[in-house]
Backbone as a chain_set.jsonl record, in Angstrom:
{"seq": "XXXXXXXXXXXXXXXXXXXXXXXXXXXXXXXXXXXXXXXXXXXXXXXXXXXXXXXXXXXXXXXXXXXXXXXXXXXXXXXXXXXXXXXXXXXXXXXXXXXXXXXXXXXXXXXXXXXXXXXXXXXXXXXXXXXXXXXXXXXXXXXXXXXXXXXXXXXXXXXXXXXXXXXXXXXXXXXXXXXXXXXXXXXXXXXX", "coords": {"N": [[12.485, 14.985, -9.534], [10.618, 16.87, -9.157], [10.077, 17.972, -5.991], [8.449, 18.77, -4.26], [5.572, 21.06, -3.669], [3.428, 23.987, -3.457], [0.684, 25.765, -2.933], [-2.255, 27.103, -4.492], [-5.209, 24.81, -3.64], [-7.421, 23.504, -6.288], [-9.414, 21.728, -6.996], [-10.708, 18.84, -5.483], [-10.837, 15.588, -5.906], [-11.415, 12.714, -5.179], [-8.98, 10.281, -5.735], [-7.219, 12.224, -6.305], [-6.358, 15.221, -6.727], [-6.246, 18.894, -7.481], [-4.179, 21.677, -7.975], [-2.941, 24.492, -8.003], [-0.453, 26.308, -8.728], [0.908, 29.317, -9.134], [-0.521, 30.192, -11.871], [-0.148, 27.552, -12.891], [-1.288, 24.553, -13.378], [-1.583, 21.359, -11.366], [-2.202, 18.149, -11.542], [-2.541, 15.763, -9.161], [-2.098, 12.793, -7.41], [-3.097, 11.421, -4.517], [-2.661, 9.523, -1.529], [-5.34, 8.492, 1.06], [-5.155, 9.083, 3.355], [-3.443, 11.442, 3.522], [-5.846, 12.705, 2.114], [-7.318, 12.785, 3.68], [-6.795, 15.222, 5.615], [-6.602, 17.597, 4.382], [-6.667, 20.537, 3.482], [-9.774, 23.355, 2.914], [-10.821, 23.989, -0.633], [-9.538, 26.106, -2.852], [-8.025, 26.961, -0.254], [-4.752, 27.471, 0.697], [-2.052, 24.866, -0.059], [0.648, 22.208, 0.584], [2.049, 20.135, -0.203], [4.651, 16.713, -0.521], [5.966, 15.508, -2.927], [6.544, 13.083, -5.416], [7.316, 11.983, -8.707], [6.178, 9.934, -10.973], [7.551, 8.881, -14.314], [6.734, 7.441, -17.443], [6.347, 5.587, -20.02], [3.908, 5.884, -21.458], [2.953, 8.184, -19.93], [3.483, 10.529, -17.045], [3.152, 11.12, -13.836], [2.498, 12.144, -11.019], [2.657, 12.299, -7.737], [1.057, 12.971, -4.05], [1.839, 13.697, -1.072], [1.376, 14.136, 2.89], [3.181, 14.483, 4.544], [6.899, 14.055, 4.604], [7.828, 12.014, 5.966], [5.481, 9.333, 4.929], [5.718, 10.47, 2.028], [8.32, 8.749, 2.085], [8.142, 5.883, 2.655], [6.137, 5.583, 0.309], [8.067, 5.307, -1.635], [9.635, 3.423, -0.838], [7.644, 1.223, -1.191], [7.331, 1.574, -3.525], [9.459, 0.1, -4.847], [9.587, -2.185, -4.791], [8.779, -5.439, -6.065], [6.342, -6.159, -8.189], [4.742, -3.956, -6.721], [2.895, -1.626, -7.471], [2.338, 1.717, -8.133], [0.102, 2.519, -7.714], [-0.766, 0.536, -5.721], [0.593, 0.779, -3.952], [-0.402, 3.458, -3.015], [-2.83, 2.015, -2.443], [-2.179, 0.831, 0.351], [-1.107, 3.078, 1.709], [-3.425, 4.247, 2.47], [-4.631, 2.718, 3.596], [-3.585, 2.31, 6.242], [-1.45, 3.688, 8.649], [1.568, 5.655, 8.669], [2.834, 4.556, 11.288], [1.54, 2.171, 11.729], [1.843, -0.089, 9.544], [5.085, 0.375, 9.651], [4.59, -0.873, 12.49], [3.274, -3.508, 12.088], [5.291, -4.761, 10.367], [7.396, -5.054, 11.643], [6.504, -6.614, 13.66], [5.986, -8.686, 11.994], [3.278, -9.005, 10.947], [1.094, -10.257, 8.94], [-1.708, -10.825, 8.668], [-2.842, -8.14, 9.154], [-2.284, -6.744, 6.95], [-2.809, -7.888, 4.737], [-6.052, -7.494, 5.293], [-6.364, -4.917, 3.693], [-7.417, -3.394, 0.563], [-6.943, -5.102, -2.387], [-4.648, -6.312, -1.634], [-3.576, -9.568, -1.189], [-2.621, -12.579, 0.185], [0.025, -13.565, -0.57], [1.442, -11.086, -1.613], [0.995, -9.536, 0.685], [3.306, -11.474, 2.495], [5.196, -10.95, 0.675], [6.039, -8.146, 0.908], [6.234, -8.109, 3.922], [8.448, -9.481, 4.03], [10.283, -8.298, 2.05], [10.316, -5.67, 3.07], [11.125, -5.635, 5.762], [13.79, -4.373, 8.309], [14.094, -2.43, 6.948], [11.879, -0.577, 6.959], [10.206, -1.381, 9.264], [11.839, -1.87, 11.196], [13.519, 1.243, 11.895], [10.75, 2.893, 12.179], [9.542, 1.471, 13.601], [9.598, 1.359, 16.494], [9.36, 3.534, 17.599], [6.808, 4.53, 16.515], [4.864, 2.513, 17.326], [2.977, 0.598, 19.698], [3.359, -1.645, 20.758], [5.469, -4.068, 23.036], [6.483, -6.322, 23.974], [6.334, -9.984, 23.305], [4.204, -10.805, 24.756], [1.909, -8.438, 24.482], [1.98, -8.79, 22.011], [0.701, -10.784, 20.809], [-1.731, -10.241, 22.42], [-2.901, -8.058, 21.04], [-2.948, -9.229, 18.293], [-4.51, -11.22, 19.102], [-6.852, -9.28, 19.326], [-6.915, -7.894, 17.216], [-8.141, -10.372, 15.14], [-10.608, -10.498, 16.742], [-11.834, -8.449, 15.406], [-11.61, -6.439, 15.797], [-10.58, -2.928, 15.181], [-7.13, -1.858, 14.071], [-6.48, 0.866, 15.227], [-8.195, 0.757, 17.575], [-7.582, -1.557, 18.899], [-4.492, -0.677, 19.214], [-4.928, 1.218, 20.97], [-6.49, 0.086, 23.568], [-4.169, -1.589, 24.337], [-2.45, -0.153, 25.338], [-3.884, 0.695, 27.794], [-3.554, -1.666, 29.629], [-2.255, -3.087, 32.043], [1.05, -3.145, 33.456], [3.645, -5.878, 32.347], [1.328, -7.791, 32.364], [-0.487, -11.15, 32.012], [-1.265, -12.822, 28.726], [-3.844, -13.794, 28.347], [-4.964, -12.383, 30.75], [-4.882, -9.833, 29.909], [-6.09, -9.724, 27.67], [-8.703, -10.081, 28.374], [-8.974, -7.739, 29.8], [-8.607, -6.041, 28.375], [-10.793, -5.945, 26.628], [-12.284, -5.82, 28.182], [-11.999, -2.609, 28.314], [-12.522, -2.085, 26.072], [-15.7, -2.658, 25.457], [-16.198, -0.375, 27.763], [-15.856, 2.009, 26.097]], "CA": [[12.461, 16.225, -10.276], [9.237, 18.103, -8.73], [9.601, 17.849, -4.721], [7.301, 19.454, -3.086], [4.3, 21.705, -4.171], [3.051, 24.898, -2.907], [-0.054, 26.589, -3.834], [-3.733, 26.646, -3.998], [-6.256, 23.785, -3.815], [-8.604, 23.787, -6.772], [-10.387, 20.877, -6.898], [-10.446, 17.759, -4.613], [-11.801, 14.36, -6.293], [-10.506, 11.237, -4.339], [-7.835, 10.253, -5.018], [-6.68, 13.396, -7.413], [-6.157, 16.67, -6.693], [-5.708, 19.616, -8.584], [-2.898, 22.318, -7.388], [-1.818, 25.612, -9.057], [1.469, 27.148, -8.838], [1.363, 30.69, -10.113], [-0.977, 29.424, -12.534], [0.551, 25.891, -13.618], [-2.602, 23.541, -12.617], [-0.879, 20.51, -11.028], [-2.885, 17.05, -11.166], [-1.661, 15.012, -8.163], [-2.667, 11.808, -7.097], [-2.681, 11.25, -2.659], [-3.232, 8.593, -0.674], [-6.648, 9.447, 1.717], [-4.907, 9.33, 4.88], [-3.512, 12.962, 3.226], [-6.519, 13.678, 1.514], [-8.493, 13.623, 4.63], [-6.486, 16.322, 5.957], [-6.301, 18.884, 3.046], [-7.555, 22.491, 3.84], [-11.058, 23.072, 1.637], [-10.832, 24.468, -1.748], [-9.858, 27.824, -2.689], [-6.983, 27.445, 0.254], [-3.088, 27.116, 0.374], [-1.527, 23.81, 0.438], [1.689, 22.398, 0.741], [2.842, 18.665, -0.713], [5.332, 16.571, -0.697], [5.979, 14.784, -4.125], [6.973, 11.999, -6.585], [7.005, 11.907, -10.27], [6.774, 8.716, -12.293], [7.556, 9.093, -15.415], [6.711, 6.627, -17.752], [6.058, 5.794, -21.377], [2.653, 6.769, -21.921], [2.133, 8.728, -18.847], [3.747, 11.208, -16.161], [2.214, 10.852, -12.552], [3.056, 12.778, -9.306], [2.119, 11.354, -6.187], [1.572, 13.435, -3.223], [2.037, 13.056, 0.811], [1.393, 15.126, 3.3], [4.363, 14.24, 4.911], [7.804, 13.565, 4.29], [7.451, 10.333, 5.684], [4.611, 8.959, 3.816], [6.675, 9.804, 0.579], [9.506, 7.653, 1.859], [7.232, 4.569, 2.681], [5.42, 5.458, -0.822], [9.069, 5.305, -1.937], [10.275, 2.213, -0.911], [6.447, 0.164, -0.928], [7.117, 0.942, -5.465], [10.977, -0.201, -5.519], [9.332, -4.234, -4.847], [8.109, -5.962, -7.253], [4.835, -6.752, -8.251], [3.758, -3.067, -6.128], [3.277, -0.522, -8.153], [2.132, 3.218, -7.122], [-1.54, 2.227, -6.908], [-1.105, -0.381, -4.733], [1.402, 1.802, -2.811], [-1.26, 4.496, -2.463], [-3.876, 1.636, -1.395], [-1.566, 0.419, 1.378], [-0.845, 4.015, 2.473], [-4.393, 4.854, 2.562], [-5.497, 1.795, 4.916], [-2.688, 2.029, 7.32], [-0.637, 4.889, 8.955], [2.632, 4.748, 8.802], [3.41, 3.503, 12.272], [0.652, 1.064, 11.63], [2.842, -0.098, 8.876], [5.933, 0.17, 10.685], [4.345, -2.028, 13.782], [2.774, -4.55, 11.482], [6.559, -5.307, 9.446], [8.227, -5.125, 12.696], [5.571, -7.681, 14.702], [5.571, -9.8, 10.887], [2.144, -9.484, 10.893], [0.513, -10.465, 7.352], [-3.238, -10.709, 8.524], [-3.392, -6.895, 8.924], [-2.175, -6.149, 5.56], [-4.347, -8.762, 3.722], [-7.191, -6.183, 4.905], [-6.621, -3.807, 2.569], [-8.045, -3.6, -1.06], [-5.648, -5.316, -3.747], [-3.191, -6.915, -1.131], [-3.203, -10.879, -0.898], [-1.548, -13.573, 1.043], [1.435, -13.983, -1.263], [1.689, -9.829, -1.583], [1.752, -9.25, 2.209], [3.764, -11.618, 2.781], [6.666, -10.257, -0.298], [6.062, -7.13, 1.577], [7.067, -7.956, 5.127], [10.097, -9.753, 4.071], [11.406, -6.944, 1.519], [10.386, -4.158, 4.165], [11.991, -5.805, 7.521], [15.044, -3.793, 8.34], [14.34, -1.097, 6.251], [10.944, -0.31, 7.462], [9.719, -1.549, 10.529], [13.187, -1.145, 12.524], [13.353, 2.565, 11.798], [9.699, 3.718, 12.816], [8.283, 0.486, 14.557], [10.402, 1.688, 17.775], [8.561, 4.961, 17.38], [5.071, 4.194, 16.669], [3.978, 1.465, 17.993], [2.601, 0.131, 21.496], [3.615, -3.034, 21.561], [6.65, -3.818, 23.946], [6.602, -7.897, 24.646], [5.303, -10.854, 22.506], [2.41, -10.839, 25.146], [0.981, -7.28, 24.115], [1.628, -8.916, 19.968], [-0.574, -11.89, 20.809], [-3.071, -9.934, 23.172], [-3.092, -7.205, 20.181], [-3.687, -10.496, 17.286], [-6.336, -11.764, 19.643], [-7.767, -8.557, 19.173], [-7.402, -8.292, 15.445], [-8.894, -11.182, 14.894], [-11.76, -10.346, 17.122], [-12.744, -7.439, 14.511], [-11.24, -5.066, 16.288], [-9.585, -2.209, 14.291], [-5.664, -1.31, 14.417], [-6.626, 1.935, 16.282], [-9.011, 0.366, 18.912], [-6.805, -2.768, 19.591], [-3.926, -0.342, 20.253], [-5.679, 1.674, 22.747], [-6.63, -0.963, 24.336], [-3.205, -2.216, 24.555], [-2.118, 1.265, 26.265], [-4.436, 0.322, 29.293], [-3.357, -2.405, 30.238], [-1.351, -2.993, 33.394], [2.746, -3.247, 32.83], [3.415, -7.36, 32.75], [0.116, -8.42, 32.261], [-0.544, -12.302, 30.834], [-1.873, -12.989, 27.492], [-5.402, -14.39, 28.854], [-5.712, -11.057, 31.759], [-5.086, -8.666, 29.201], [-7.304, -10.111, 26.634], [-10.172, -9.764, 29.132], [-8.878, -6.337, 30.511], [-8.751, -5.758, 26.967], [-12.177, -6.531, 25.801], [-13.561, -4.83, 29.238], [-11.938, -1.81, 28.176], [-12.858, -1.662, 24.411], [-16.567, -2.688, 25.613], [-16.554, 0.885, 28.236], [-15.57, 2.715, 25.426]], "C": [[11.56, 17.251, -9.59], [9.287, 16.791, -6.997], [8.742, 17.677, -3.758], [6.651, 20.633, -3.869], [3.832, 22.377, -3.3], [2.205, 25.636, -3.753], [-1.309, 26.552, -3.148], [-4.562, 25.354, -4.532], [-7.532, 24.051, -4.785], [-9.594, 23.076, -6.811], [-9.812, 19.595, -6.064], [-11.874, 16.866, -5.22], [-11.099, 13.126, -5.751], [-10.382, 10.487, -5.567], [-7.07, 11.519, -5.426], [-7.028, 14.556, -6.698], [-5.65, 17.913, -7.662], [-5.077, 20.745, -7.804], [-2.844, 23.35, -8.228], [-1.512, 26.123, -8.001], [1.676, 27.78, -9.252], [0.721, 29.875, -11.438], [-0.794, 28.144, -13.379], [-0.795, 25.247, -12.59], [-1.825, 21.765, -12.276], [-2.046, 19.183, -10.757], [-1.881, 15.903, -10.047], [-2.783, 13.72, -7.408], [-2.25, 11.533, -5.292], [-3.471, 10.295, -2.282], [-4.783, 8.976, 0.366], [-6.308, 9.312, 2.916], [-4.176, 11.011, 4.79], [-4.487, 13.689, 2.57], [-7.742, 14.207, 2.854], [-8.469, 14.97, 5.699], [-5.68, 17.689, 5.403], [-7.257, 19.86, 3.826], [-8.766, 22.415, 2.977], [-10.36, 24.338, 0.954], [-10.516, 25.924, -1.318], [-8.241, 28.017, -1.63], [-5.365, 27.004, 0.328], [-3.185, 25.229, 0.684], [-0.548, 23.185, 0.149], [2.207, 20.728, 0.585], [3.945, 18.132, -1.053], [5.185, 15.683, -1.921], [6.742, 13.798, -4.779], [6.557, 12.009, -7.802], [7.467, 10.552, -10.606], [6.56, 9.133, -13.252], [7.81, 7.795, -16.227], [6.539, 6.887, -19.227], [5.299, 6.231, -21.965], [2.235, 8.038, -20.818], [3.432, 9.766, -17.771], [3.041, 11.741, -14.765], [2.996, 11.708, -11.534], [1.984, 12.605, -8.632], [1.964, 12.888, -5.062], [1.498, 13.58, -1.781], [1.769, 14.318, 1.514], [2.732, 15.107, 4.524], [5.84, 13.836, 4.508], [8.137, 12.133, 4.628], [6.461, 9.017, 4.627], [5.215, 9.287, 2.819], [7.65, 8.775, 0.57], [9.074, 6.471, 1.854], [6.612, 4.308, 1.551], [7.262, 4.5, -1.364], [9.872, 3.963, -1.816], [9.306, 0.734, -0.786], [6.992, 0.014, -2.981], [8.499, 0.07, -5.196], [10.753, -2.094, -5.188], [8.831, -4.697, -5.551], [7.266, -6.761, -7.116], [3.853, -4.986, -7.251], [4.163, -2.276, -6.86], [2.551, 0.53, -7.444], [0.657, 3.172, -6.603], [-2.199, 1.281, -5.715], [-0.485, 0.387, -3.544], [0.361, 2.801, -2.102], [-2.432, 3.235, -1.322], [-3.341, 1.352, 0.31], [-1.442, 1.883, 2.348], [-2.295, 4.989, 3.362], [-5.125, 3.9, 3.336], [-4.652, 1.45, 5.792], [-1.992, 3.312, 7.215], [0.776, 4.257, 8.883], [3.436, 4.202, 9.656], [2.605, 2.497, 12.568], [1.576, 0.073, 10.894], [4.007, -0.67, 9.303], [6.028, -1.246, 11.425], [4.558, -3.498, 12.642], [4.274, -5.326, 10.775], [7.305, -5.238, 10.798], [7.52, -6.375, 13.628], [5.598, -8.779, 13.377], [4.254, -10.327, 11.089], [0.98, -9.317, 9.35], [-0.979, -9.979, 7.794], [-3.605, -9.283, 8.734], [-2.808, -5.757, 7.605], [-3.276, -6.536, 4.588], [-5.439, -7.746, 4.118], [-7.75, -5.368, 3.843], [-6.473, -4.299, 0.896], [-6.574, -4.019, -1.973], [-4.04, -5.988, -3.046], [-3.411, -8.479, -0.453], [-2.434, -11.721, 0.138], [-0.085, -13.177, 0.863], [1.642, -12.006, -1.195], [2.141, -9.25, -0.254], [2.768, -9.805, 2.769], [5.809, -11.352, 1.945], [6.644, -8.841, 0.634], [6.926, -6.812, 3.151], [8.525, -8.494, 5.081], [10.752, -8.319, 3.186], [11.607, -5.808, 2.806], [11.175, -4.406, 5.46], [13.45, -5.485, 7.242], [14.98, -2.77, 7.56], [12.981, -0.363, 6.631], [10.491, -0.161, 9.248], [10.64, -1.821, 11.97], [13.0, 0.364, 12.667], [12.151, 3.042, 12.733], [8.882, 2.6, 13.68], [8.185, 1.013, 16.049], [9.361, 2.272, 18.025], [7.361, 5.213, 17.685], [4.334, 3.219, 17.074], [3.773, 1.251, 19.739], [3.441, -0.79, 22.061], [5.332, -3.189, 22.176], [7.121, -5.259, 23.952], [6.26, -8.474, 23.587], [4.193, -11.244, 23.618], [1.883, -9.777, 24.572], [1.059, -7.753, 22.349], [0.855, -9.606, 20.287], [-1.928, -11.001, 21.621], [-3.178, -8.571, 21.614], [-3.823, -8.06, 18.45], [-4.538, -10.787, 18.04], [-7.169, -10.588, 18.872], [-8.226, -7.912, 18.237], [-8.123, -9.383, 15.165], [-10.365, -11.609, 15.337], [-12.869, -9.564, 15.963], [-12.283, -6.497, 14.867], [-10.651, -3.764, 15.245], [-8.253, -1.496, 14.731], [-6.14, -0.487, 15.401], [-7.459, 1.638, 17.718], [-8.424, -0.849, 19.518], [-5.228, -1.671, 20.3], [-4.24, 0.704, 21.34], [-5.885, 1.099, 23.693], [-5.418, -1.392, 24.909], [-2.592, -1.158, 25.676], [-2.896, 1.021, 27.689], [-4.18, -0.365, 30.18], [-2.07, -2.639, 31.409], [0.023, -3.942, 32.838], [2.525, -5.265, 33.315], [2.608, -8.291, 32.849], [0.37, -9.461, 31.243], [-1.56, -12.266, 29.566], [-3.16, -12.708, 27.72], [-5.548, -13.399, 29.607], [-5.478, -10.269, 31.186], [-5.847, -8.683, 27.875], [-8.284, -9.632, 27.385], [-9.811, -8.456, 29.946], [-8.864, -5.673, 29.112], [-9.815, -5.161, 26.704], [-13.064, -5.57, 26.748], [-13.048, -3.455, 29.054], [-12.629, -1.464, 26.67], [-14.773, -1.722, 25.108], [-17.166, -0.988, 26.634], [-16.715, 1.429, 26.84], [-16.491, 3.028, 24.333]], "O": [[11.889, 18.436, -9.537], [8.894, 15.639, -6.815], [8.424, 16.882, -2.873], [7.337, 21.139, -4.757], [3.646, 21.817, -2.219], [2.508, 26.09, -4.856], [-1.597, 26.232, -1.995], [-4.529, 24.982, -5.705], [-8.524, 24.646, -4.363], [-10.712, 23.576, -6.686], [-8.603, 19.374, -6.001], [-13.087, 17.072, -5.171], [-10.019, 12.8, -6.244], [-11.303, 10.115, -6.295], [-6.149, 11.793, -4.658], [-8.101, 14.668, -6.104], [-4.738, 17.786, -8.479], [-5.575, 20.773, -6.679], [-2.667, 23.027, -9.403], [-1.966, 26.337, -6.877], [2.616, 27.639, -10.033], [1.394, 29.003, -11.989], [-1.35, 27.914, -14.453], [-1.081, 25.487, -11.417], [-1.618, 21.087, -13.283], [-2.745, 19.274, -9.748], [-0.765, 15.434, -10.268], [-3.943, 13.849, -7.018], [-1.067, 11.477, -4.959], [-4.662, 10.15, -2.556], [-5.192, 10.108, 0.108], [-7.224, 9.42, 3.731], [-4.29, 11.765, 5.757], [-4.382, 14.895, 2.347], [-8.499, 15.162, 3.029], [-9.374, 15.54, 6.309], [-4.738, 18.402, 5.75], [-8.264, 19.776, 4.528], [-8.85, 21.414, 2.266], [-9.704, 25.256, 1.446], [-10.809, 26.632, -0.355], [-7.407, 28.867, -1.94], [-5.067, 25.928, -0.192], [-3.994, 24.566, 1.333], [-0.424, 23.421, -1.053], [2.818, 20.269, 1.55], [4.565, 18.776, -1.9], [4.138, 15.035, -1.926], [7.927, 13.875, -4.456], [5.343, 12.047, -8.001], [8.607, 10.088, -10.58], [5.534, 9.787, -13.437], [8.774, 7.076, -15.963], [6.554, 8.018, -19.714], [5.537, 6.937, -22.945], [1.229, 8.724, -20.995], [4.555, 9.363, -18.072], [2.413, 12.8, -14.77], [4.226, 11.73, -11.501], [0.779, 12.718, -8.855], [2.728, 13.828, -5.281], [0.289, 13.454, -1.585], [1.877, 15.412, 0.96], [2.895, 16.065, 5.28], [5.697, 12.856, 3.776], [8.585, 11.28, 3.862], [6.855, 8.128, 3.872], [5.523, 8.237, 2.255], [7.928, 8.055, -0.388], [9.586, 5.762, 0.987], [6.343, 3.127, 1.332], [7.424, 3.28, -1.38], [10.653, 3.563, -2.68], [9.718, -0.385, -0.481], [7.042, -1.031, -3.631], [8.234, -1.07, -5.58], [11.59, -2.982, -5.344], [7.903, -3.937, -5.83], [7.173, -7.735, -6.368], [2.627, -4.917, -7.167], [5.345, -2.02, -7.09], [2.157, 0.348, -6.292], [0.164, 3.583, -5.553], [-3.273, 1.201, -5.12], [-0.99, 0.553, -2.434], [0.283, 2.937, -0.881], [-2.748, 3.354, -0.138], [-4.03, 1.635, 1.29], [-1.651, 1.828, 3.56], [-2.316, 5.838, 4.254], [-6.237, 4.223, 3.753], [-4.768, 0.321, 6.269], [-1.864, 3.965, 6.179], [1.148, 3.087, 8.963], [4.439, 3.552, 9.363], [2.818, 1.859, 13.599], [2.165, -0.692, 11.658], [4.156, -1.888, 9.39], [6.789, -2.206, 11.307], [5.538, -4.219, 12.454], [4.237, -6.554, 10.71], [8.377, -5.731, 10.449], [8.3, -7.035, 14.314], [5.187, -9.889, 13.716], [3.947, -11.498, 11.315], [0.306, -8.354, 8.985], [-1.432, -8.915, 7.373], [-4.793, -9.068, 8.495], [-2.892, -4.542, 7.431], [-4.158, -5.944, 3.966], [-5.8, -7.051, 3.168], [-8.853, -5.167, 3.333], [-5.788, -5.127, 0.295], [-5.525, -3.394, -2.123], [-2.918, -6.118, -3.536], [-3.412, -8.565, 0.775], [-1.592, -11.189, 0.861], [0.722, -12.694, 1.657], [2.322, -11.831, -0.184], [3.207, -8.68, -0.02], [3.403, -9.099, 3.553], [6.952, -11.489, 2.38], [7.774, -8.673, 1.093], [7.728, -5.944, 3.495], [9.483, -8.15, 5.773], [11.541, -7.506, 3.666], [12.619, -5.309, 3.297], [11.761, -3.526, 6.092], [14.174, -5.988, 6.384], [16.014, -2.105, 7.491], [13.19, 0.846, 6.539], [10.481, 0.761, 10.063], [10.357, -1.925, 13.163], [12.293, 0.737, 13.603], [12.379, 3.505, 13.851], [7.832, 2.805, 14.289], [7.147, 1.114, 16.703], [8.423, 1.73, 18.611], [6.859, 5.818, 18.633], [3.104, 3.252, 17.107], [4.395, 1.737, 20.683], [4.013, -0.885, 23.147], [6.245, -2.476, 21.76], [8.348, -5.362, 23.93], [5.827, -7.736, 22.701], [3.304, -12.023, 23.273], [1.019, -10.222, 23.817], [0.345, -7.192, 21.517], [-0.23, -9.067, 20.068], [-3.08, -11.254, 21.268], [-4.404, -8.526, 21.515], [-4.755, -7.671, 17.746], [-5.66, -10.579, 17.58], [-7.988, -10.837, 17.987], [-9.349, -7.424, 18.111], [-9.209, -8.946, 14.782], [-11.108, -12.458, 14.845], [-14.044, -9.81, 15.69], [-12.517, -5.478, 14.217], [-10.175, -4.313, 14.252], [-8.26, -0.657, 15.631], [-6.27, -0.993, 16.515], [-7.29, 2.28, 18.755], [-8.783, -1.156, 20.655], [-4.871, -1.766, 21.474], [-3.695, 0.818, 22.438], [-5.495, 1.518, 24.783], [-5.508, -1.622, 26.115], [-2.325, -1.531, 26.818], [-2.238, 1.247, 28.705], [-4.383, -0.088, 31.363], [-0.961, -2.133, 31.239], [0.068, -4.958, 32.144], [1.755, -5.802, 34.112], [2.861, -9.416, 33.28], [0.967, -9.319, 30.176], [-2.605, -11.617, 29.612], [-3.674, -11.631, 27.416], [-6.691, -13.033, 29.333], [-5.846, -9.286, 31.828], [-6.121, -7.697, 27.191], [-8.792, -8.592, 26.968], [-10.587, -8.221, 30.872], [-9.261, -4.508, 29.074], [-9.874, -3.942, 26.543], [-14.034, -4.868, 26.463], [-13.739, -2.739, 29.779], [-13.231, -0.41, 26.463], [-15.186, -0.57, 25.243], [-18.251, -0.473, 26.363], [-17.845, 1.281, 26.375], [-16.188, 3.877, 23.495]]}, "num_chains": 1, "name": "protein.A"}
């Protein structure tokens, strides 16, 4: 019903936002991978949206992308995730993080994030494969081989974080084994 949103920014409280529209004050709930790149107060801004509508309640969601709504969009339609878990997922992973991770069937970098389990990540990568992580894995991700997935899990499991394991992965010399790009790995993350 309600798209997209155009207006000014009145207040910003994580996760909520407030919006008017020719004075209509719009409460909107966003993930914080769009709230961390909102304009400050006072200036225009421009959302994409979802309305649940429910029995006690009427919610709109909102993205700063048209992607991120569709990933919101098809993280509620599984069961057992509802929009808050949707937001947490969207808000500790990008969505070619995302993507990668359901395209590589990798659970241990979902479990990460707040409110998502064994049994949850793993309902997740099966509903989402083929509808997810075909589409944008191509796209966004690094990885090329099942050596750069295992030298990329080594390096999750080191501590590393998504964004500094695939950088790392980007360095490394085309054809490289598991074990010489672990340690070309590690000597690059350590420059850095």
């Amino acid at each position: 019903m309600i798209g997209r949103l155009s207006g000014m920014l009145l207040e910003k409280t994580p996760p909520t936002l407030l919006v008017d529209c020719h004075g209509v004050g719009y409460e909107v709930d966003v993930p914080m991978s769009t709230f961390y790149n909102l304009p400050h107060t006072g200036e225009k801004v421009t959302l994409f949206t979802h309305l649940t509508v429910r029995e006690d309640a009427h919610l709109l969601f909102g993205f700063g992308s048209e992607s991120e709504r569709a990933v919101f969009r098809q993280l509620i339609k599984i069961s057992g995730i509802g929009a808050r878990t949707a937001l947490a997922i969207l808000s500790g992973m990008t969505v070619a993080d995302l993507a990668q991770a359901i395209t590589l069937q990798e659970a241990g970098r979902l479990v990460k994030i707040p409110g998502i389990g064994k049994k949850t990540a793993e309902r997740l990568l099966l509903e989402l494969k083929g509808k997810l992580g075909a589409d944008l894995g191509a796209a966004g991700g690094a990885v090329h081989n099942d050596a750069q997935a295992d030298i990329l899990n080594a390096l999750l499991a080191l501590g590393y974080s998504d964004k500094e394991a695939t950088l790392a992965l980007k360095s490394l010399p085309a054809g490289a084994s598991v074990s010489d790009g672990i340690k070309h790995a590690l000597k690059a993350l350590s420059k850095g």
